[in-house]
mmCIF file as gemmi writes it, N, C-alpha and C atoms, coordinates in Angstrom:
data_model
loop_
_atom_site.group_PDB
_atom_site.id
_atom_site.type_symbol
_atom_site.label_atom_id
_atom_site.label_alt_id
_atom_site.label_comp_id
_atom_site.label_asym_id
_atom_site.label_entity_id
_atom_site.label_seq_id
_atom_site.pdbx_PDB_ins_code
_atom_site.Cartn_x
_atom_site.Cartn_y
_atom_site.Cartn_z
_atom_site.occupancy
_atom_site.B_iso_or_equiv
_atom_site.pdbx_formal_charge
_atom_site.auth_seq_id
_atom_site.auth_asym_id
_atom_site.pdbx_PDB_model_num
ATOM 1 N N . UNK Axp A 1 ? 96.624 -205.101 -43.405 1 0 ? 1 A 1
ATOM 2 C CA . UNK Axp A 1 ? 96.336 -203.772 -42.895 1 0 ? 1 A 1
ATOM 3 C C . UNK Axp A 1 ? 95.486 -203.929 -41.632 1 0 ? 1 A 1
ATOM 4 N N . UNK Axp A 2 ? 96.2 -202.866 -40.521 1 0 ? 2 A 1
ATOM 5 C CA . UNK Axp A 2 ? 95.11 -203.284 -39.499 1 0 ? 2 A 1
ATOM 6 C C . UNK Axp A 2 ? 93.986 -202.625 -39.209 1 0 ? 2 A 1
ATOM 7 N N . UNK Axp A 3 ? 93.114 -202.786 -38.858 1 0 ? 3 A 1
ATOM 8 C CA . UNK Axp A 3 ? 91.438 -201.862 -38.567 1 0 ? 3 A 1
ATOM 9 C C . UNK Axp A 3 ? 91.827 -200.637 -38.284 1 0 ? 3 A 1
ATOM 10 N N . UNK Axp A 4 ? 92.881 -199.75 -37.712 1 0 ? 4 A 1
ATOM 11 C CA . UNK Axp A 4 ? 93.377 -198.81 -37.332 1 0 ? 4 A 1
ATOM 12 C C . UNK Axp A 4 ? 93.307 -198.051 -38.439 1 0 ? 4 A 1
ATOM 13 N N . UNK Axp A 5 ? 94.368 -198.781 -39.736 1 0 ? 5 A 1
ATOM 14 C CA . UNK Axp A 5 ? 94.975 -198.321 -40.431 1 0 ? 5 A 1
ATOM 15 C C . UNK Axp A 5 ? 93.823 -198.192 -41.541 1 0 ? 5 A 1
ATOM 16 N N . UNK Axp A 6 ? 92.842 -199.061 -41.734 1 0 ? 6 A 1
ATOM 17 C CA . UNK Axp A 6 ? 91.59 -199.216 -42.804 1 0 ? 6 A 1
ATOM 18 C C . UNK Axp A 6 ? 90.652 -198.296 -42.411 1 0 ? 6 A 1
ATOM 19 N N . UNK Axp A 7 ? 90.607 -197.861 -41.058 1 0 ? 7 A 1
ATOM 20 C CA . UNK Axp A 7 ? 89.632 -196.584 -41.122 1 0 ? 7 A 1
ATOM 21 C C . UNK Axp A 7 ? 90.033 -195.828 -41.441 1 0 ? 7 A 1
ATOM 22 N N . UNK Axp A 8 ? 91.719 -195.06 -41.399 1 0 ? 8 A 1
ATOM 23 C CA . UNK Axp A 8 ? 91.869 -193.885 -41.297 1 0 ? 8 A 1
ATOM 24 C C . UNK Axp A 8 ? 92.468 -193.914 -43.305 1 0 ? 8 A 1
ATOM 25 N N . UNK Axp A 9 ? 92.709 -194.97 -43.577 1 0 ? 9 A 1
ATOM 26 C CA . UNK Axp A 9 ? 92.397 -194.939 -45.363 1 0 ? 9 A 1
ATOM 27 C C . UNK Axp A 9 ? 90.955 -194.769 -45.882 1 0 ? 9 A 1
ATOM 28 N N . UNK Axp A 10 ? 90.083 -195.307 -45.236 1 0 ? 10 A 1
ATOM 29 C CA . UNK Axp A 10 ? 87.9 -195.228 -45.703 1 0 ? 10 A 1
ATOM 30 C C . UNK Axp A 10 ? 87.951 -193.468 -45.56 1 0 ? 10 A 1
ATOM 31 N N . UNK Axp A 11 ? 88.626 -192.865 -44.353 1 0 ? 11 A 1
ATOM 32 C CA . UNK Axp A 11 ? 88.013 -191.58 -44.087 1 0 ? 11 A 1
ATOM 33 C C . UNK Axp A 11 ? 88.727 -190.284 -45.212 1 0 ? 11 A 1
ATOM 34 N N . UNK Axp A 12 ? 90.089 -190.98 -44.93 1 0 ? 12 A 1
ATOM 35 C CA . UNK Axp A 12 ? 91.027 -190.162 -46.272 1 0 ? 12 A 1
ATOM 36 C C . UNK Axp A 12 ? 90.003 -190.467 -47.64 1 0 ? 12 A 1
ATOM 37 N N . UNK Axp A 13 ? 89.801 -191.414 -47.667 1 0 ? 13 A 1
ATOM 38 C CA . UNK Axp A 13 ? 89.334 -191.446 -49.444 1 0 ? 13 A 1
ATOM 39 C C . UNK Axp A 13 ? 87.448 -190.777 -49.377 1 0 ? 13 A 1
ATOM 40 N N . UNK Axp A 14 ? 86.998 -190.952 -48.348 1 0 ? 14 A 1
ATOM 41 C CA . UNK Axp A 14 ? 85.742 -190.169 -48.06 1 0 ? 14 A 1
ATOM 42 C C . UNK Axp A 14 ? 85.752 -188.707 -48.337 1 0 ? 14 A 1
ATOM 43 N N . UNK Axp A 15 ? 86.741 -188.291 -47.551 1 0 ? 15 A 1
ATOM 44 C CA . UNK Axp A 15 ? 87.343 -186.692 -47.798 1 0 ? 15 A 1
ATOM 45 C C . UNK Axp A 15 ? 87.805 -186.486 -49.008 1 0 ? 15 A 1
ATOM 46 N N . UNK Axp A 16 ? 88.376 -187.183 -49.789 1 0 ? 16 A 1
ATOM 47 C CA . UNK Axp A 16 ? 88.953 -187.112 -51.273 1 0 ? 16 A 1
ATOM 48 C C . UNK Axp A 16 ? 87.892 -186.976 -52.191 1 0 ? 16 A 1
ATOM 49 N N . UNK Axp A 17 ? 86.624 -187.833 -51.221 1 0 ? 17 A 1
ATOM 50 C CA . UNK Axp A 17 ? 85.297 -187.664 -52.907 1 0 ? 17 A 1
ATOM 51 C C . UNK Axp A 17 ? 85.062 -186.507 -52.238 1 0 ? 17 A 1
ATOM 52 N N . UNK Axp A 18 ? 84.537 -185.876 -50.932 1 0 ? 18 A 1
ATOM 53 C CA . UNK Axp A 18 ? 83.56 -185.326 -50.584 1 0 ? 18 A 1
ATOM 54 C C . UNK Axp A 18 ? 84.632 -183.889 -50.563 1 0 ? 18 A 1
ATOM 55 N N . UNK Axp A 19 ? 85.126 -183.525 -50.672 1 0 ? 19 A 1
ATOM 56 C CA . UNK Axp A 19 ? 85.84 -182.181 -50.804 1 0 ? 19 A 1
ATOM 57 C C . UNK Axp A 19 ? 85.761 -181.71 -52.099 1 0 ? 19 A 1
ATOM 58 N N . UNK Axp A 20 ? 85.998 -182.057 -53.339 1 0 ? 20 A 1
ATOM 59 C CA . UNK Axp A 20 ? 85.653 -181.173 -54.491 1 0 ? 20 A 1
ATOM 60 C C . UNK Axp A 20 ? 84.238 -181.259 -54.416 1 0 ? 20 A 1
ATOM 61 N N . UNK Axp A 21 ? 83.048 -181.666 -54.274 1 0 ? 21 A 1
ATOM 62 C CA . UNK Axp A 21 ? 81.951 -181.941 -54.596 1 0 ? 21 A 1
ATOM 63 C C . UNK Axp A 21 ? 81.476 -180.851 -53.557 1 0 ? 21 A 1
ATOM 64 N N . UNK Axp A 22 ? 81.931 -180.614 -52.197 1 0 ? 22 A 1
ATOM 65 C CA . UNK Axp A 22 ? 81.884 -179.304 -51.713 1 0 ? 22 A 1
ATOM 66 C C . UNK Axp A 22 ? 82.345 -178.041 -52.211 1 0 ? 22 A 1
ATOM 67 N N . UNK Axp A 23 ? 84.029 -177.986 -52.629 1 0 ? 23 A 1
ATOM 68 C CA . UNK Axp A 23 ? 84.229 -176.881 -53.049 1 0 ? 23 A 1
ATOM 69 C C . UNK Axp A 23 ? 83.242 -176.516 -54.339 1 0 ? 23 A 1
ATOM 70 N N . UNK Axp A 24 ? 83.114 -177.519 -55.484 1 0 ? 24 A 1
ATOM 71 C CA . UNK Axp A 24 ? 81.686 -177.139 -56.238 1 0 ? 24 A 1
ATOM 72 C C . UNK Axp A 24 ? 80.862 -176.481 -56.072 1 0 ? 24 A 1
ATOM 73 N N . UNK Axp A 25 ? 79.99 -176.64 -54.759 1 0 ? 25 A 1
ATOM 74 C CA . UNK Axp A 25 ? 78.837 -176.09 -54.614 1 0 ? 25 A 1
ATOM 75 C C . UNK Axp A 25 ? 79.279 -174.633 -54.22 1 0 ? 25 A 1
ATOM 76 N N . UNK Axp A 26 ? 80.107 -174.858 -53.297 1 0 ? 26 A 1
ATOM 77 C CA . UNK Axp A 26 ? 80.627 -173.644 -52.64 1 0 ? 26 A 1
ATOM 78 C C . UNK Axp A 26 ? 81.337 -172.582 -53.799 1 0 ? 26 A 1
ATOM 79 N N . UNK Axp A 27 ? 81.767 -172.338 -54.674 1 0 ? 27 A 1
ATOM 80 C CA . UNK Axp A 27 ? 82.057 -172.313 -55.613 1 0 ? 27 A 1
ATOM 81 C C . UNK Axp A 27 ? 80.938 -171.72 -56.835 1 0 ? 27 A 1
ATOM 82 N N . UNK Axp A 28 ? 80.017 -172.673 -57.385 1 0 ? 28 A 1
ATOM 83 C CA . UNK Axp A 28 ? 78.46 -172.392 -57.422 1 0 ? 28 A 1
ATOM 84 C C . UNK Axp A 28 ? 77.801 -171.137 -56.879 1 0 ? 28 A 1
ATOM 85 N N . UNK Axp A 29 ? 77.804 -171.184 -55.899 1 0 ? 29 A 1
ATOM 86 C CA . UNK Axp A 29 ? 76.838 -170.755 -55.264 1 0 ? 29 A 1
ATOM 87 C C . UNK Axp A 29 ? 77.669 -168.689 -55.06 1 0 ? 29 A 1
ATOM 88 N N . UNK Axp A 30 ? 78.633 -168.992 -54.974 1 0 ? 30 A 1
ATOM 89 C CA . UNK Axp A 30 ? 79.928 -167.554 -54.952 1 0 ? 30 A 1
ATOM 90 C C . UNK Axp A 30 ? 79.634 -167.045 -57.101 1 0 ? 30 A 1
ATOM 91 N N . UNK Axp A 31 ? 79.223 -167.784 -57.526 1 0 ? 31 A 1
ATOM 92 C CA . UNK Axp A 31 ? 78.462 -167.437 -59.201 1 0 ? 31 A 1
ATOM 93 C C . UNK Axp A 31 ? 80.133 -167.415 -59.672 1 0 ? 31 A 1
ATOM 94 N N . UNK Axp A 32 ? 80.588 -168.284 -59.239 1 0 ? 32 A 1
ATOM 95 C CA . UNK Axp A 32 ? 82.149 -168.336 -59.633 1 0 ? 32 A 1
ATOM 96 C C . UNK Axp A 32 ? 82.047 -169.583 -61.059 1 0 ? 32 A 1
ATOM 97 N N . UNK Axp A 33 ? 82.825 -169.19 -62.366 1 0 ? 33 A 1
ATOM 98 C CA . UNK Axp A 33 ? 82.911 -169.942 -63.297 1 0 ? 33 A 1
ATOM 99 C C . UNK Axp A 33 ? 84.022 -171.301 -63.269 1 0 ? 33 A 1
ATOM 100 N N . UNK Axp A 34 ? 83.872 -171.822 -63.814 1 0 ? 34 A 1
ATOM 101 C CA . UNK Axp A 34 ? 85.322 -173.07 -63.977 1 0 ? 34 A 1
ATOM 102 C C . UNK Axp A 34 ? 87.019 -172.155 -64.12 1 0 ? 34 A 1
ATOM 103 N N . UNK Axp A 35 ? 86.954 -171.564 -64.313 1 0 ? 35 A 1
ATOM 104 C CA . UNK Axp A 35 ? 87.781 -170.76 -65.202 1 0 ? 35 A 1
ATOM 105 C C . UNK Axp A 35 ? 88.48 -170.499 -63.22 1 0 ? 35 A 1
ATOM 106 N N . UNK Axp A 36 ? 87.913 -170.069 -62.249 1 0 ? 36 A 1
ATOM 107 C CA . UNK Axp A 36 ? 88.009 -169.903 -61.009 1 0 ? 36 A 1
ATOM 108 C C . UNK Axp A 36 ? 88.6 -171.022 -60.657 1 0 ? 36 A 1
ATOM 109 N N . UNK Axp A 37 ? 88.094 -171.958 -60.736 1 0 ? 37 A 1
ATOM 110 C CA . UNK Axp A 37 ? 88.927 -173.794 -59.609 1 0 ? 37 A 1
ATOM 111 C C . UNK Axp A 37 ? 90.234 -173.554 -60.477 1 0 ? 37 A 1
ATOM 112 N N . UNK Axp A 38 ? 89.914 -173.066 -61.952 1 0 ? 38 A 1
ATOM 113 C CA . UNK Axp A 38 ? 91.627 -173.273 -62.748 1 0 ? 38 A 1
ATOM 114 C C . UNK Axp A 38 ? 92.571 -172.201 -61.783 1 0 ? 38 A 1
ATOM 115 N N . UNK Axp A 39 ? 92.33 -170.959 -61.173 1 0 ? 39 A 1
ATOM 116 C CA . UNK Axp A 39 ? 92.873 -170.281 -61.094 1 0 ? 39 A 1
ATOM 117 C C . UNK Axp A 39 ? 93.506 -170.545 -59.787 1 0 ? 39 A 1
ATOM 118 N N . UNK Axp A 40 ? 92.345 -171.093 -59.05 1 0 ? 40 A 1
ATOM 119 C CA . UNK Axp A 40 ? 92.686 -171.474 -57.568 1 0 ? 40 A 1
ATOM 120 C C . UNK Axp A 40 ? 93.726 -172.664 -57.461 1 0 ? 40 A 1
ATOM 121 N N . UNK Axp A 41 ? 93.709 -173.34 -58.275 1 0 ? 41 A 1
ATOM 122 C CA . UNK Axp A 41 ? 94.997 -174.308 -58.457 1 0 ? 41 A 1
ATOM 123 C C . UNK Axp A 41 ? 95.881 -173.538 -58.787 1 0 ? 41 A 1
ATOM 124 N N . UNK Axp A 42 ? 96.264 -172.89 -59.808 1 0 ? 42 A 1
ATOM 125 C CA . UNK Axp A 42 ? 97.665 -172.923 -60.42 1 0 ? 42 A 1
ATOM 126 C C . UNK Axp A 42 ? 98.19 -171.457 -59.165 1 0 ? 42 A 1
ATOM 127 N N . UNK Axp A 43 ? 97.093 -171.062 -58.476 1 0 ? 43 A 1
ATOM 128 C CA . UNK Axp A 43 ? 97.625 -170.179 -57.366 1 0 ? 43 A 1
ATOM 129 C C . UNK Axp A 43 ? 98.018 -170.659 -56.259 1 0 ? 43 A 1
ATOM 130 N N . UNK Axp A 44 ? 97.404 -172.299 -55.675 1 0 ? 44 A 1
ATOM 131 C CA . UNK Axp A 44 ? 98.096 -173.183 -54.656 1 0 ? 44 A 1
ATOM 132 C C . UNK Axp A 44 ? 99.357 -173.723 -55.08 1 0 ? 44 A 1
ATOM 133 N N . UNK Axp A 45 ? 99.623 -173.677 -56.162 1 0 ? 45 A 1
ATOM 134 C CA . UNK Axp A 45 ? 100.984 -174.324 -56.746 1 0 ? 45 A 1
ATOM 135 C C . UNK Axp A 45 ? 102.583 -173.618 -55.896 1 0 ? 45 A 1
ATOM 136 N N . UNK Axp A 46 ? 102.936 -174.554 -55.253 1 0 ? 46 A 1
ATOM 137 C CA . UNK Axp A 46 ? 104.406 -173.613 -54.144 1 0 ? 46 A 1
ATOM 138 C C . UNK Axp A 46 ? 104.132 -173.314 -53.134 1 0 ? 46 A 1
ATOM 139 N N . UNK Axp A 47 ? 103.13 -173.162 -52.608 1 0 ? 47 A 1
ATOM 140 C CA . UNK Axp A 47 ? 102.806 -172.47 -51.471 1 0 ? 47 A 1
ATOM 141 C C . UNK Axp A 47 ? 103.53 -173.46 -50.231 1 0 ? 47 A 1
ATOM 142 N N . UNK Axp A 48 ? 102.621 -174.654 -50.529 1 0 ? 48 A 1
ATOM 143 C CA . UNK Axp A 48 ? 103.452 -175.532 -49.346 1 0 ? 48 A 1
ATOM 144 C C . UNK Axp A 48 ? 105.008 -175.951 -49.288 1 0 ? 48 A 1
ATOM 145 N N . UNK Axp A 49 ? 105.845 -175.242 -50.544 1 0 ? 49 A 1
ATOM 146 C CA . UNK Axp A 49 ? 107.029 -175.681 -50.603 1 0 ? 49 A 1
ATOM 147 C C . UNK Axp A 49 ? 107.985 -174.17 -49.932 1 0 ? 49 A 1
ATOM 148 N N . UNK Axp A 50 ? 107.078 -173.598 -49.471 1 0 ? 50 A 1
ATOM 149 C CA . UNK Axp A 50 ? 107.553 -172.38 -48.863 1 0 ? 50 A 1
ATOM 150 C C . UNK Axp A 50 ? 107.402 -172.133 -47.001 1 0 ? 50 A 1
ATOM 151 N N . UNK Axp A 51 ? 106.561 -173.21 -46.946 1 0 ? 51 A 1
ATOM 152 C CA . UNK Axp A 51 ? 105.899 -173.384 -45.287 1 0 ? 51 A 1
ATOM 153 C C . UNK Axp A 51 ? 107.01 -174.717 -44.816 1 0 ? 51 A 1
ATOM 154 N N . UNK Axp A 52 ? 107.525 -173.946 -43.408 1 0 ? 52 A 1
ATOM 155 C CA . UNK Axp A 52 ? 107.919 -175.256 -42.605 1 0 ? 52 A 1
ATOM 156 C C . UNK Axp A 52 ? 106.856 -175.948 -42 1 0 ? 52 A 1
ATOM 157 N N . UNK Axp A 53 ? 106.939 -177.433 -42.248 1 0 ? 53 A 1
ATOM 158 C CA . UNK Axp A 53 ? 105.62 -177.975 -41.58 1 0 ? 53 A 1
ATOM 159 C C . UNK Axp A 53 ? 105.874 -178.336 -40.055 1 0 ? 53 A 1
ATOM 160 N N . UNK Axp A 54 ? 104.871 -177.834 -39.182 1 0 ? 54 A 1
ATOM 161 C CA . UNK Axp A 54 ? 105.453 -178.081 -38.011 1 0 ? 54 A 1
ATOM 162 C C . UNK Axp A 54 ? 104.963 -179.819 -37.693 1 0 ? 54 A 1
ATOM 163 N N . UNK Axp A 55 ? 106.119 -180.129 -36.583 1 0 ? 55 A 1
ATOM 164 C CA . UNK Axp A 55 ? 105.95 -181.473 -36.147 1 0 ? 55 A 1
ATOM 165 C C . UNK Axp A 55 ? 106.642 -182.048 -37.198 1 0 ? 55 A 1
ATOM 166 N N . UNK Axp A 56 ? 107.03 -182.096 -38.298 1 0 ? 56 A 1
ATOM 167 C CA . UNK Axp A 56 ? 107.429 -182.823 -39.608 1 0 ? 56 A 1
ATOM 168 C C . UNK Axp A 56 ? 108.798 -182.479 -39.318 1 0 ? 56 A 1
ATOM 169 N N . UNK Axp A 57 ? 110.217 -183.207 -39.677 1 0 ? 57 A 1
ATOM 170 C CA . UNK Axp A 57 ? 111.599 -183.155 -39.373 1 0 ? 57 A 1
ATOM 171 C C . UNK Axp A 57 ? 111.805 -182.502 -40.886 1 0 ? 57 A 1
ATOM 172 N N . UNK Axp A 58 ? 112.571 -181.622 -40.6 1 0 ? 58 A 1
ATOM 173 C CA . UNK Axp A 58 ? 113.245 -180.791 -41.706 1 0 ? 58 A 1
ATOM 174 C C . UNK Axp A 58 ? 113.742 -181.911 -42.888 1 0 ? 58 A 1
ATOM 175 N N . UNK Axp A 59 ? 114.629 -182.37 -42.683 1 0 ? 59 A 1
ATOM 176 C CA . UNK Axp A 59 ? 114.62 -183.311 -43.943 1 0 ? 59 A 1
ATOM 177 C C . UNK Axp A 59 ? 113.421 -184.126 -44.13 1 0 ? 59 A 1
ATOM 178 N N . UNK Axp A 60 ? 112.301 -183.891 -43.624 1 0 ? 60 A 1
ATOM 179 C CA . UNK Axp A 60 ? 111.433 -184.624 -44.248 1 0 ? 60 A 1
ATOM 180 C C . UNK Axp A 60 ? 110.416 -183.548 -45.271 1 0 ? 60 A 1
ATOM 181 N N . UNK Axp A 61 ? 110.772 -182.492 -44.91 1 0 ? 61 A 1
ATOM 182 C CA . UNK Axp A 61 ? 109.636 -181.31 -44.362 1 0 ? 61 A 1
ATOM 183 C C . UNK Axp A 61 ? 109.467 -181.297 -46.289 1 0 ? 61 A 1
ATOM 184 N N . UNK Axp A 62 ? 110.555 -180.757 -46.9 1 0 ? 62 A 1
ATOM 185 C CA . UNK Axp A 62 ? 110.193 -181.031 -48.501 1 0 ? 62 A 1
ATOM 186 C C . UNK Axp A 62 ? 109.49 -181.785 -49.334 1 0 ? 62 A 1
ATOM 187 N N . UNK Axp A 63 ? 109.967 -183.001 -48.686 1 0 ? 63 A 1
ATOM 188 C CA . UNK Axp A 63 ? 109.093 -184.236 -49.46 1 0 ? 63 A 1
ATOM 189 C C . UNK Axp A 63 ? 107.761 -184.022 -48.659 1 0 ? 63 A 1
ATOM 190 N N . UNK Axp A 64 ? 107.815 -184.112 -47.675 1 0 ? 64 A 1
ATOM 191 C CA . UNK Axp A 64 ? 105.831 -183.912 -47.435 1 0 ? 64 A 1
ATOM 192 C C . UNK Axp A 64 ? 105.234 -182.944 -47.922 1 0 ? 64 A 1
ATOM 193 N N . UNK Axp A 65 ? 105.929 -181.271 -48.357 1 0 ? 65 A 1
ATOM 194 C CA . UNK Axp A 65 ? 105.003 -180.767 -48.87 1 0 ? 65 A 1
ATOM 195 C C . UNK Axp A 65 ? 104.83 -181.043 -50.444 1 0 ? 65 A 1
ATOM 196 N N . UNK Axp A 66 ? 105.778 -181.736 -50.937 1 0 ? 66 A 1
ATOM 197 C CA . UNK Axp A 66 ? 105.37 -182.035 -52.595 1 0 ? 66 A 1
ATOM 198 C C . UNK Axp A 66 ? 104.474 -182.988 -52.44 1 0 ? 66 A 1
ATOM 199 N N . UNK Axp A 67 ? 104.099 -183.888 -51.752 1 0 ? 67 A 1
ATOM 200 C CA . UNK Axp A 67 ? 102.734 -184.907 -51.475 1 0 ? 67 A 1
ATOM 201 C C . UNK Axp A 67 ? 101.757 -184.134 -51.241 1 0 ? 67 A 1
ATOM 202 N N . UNK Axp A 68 ? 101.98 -183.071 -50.546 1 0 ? 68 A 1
ATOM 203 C CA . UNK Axp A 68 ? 100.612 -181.976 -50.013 1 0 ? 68 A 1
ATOM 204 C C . UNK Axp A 68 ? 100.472 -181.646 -51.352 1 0 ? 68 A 1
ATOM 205 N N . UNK Axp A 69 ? 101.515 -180.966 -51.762 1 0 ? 69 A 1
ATOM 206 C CA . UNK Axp A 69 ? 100.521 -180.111 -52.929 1 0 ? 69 A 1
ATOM 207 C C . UNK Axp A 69 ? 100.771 -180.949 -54.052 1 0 ? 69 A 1
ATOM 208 N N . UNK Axp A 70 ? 100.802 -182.008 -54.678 1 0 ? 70 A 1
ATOM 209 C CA . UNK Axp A 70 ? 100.405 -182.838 -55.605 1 0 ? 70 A 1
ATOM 210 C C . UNK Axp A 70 ? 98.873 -183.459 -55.128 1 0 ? 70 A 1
ATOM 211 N N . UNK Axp A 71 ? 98.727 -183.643 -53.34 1 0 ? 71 A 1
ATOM 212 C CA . UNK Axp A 71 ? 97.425 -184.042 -53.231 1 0 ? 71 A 1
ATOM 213 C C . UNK Axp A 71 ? 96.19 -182.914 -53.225 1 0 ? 71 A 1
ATOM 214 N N . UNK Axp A 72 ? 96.876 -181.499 -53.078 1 0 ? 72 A 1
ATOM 215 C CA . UNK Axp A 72 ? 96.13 -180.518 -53.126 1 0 ? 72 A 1
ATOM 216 C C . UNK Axp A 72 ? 95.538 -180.255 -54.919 1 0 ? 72 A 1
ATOM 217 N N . UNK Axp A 73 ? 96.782 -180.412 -55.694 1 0 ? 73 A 1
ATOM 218 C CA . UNK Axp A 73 ? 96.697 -180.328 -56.923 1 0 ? 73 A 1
ATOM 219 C C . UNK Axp A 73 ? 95.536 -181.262 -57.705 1 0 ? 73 A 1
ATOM 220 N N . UNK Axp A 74 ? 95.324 -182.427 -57.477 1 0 ? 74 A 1
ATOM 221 C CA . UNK Axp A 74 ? 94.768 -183.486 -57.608 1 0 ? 74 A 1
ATOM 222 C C . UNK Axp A 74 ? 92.857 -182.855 -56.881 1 0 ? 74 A 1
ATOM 223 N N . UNK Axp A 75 ? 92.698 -182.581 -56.259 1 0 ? 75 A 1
ATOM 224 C CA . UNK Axp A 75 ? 91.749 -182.205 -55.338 1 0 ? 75 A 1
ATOM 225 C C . UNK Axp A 75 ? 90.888 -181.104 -56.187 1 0 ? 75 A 1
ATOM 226 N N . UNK Axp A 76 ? 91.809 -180.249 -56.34 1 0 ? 76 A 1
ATOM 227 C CA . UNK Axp A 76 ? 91.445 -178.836 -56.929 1 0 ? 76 A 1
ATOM 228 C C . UNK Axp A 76 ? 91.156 -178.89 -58.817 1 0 ? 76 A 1
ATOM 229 N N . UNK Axp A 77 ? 92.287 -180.302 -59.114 1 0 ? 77 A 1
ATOM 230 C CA . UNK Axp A 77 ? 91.574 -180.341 -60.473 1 0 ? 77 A 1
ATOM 231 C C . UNK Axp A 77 ? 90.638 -181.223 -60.614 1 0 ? 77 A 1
ATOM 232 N N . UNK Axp A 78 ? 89.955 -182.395 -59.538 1 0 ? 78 A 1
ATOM 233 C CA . UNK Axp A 78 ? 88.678 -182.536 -59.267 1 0 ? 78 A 1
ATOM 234 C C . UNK Axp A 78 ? 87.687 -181.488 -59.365 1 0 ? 78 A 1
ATOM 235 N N . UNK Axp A 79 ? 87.44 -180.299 -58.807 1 0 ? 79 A 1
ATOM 236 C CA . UNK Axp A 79 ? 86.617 -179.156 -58.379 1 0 ? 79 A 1
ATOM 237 C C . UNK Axp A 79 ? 86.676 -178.268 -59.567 1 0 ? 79 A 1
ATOM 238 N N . UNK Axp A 80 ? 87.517 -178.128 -60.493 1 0 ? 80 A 1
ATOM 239 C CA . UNK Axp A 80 ? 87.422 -177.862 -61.909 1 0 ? 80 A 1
ATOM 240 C C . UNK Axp A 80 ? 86.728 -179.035 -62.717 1 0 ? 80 A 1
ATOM 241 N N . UNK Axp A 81 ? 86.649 -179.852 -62.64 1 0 ? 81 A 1
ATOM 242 C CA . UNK Axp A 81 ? 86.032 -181.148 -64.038 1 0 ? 81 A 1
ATOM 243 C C . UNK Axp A 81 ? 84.422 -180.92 -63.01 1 0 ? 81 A 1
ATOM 244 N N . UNK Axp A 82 ? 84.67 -181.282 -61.683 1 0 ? 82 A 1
ATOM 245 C CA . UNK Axp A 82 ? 83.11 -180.81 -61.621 1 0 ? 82 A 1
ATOM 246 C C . UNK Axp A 82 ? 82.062 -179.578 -62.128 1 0 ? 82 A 1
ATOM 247 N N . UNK Axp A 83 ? 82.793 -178.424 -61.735 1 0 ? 83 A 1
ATOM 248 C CA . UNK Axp A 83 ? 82.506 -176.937 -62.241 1 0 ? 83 A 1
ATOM 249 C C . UNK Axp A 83 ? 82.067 -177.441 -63.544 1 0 ? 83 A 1
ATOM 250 N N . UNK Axp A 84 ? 82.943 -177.47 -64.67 1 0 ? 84 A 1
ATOM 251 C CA . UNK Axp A 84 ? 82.624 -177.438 -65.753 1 0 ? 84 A 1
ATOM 252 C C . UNK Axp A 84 ? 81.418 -178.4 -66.31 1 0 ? 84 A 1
ATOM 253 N N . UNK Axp A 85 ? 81.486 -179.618 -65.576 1 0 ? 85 A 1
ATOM 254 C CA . UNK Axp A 85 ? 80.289 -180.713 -65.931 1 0 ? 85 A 1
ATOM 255 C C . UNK Axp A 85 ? 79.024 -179.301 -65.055 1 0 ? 85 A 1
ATOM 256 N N . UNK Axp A 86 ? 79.014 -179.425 -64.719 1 0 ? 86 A 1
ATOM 257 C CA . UNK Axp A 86 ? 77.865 -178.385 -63.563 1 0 ? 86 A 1
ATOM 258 C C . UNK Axp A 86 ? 77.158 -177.306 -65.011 1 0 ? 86 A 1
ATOM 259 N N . UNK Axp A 87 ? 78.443 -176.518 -65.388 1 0 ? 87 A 1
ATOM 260 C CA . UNK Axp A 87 ? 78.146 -175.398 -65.955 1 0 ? 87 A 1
ATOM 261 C C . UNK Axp A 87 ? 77.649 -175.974 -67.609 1 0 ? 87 A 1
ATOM 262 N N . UNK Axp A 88 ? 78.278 -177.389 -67.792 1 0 ? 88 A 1
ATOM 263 C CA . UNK Axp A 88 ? 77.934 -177.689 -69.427 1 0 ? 88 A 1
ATOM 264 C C . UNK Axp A 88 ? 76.606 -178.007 -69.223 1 0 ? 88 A 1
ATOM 265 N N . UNK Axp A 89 ? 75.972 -179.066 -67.989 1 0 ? 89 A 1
ATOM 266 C CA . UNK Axp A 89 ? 74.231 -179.175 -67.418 1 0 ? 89 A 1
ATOM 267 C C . UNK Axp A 89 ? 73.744 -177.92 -67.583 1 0 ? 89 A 1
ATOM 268 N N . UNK Axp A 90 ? 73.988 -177.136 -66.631 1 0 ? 90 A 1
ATOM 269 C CA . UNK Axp A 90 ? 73.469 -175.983 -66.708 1 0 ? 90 A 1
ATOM 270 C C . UNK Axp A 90 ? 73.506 -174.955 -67.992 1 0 ? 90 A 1
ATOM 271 N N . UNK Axp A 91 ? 73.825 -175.088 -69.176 1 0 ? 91 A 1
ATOM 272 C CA . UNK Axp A 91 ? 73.935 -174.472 -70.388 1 0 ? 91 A 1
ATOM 273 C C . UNK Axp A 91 ? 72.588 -175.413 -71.192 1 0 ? 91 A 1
ATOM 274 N N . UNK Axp A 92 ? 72.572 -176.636 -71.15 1 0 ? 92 A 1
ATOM 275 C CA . UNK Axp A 92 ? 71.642 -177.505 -71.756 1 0 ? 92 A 1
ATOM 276 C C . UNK Axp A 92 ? 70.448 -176.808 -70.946 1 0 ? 92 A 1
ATOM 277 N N . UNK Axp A 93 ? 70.262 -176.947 -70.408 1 0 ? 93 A 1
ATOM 278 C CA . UNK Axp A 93 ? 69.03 -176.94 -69.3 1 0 ? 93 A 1
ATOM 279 C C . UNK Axp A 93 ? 68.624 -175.604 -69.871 1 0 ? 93 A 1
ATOM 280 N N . UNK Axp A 94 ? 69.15 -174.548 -70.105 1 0 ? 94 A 1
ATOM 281 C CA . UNK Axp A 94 ? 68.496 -173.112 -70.551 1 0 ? 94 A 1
ATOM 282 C C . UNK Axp A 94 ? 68.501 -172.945 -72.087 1 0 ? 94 A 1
């Protein structure tokens, strides 16, 4: 792999931790329950299989959005297992 290619995998997987751990707070802080990240997923579900992606070649355009939203899917049920660890702390704690 070349240095090119190893940064722009370090920054993808940087963004992969650091995006649910944002939507969390963000999330949190809106006094939004777990029950919310569930909803916000199964409401991203299709969306990208309905968008032409621009720059992307039509026969490709399908298969990239089932990678989008399997990686969106993946993301968002991160931001649910956090929520809920958050909210089971926060139940002990009171």
């Amino acid at each position: 792999m070349d240095d090119d290619r190893l940064r722009i995998e370090a920054r993808l997987a940087a963004l992969e931790y650091v995006l649910p751990h944002v939507a969390k707070i963000a999330l949190l802080a809106a006094n939004a329950k777990p029950e919310h990240a569930a909803m916000i997923q199964t409401q991203a579900k299709g969306i990208w299989r309905e968008e032409n992606l621009p720059g992307v070649a039509p026969e490709l355009s399908d298969h990239m959005a089932a990678e989008i939203e399997e990686a969106v899917d993946e993301l968002l049920s991160q931001t649910e297992q956090l929520m809920l660890k958050a909210w089971a702390k926060a139940k002990e704690a009171s």
